[in-house]
N, C-alpha and C positions, 0 to 999 in steps of 0.2 A: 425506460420509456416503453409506452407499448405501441402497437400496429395504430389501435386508435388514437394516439396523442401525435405518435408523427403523421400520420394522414389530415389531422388538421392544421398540421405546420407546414407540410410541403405539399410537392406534388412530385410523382417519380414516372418518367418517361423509359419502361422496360427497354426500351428499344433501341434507345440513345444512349440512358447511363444518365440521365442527367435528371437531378432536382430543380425543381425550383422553387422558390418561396409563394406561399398563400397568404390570402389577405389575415392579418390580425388585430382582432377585435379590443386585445390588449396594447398594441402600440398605438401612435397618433400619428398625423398625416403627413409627419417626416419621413418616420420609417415607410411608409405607402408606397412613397415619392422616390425612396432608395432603393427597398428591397422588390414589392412585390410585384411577382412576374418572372424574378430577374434568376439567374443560376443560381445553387446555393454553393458555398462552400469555395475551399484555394485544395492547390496541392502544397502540400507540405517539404520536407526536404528529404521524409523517406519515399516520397515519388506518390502516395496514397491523398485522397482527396480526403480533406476535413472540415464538417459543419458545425458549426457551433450554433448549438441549439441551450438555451438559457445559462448558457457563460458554461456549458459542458460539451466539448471536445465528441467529434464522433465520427468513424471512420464513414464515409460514402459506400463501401462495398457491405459491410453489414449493415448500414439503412435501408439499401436497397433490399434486402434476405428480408429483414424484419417486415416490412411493408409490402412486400409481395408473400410470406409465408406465415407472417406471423410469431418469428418464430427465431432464437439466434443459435447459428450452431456450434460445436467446438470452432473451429477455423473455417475462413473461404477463401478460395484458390480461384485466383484469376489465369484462366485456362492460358490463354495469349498472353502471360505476363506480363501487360502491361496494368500497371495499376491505377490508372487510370478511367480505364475502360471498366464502368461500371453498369454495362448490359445483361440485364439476369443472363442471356444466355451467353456469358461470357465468367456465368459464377458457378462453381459449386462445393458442395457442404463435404468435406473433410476431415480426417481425425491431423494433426501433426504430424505425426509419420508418411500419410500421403502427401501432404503438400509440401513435404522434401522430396520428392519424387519429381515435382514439376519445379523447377528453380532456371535459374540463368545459368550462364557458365561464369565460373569465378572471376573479376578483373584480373587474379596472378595468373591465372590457365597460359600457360606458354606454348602447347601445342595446339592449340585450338579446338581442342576434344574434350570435355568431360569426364574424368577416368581415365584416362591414357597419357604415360609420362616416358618419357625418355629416360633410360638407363644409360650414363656417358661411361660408366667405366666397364659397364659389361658392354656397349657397340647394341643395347637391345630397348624394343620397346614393350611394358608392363603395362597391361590391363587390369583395373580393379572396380570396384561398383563400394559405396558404402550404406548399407541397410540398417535401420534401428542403434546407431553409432559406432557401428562392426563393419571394419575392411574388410571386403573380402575379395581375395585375389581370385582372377582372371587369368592368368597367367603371362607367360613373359616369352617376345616374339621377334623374330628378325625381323620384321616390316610392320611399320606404322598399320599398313593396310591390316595386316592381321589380327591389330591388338584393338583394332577400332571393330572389326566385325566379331570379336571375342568381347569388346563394352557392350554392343549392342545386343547380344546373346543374353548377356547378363539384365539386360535393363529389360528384358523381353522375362526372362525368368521372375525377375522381383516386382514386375507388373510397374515400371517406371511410364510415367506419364507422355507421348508421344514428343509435346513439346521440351521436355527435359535438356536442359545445356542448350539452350539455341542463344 
């Protein structure tokens, strides 16, 4: 699809995140009556919104890239993780390895931190960061407190994204 073919299908509100459908000269005055004006697209169940544009599937955060740039790029990173929030300034254009850098915290995370695990049989807690699919340790510390401003060291060092683990 190009900038000009989704520009005659929707309409994109930078500000909101949100499509909506244009009048089409190919449907009849059902679809009129249903679509146009109206939102486009559902969220799905991996949390991302999806339009379906001539029986083909298409993420909302890359329509919005295309139709404001032109243009699609490797990946886009929804800064505020939520993927929902499809406000260009809530997008930007990243290789993979950046946008592991901005993630959630794991649903198994048991400390509540990102990197930081509790050692039961040493009495200690390990700090680690993983870059490019390489652990790398941080090291290993009596106190929660220290192994958390030892992650943060780290996530400062591999240039991790501010909202990282929230």
């Amino acid at each position: 699809m190009t900038q000009d073919e989704l520009k005659a299908r929707l309409h994109y509100d930078p500000e909101t995140g949100v499509f909506t459908w244009l009048p089409n000269p190919l449907r009849g005055p059902q679809w009129h009556a249903v679509f146009e004006g109206k939102a486009a697209g559902c969220v799905m169940d991996t949390g991302y919104v999806r339009i379906r544009i001539d029986d083909k599937g298409h993420r909302a955060h890359r329509l919005a890239w295309l139709y404001m740039y032109g243009h699609l790029p490797e990946e886009i990173d929804h800064i505020d993780g939520d993927k929902t929030n499809n406000a260009i300034s809530n997008l930007r254009s990243v290789s993979h390895s950046q946008n592991l850098r901005n993630t959630k915290k794991n649903t198994r995370n048991t400390t509540g931190i990102v990197g930081v695990t509790y050692r039961a049989k040493q009495g200690k807690w390990l700090a680690y960061i993983t870059v490019n699919r390489k652990r790398i340790h941080g090291g290993i510390f009596g106190t929660m407190e220290e192994a958390v401003e030892a992650r943060k060291e780290l996530e400062q060092k591999y240039d991790f994204h501010p909202n990282h683990g929230r």
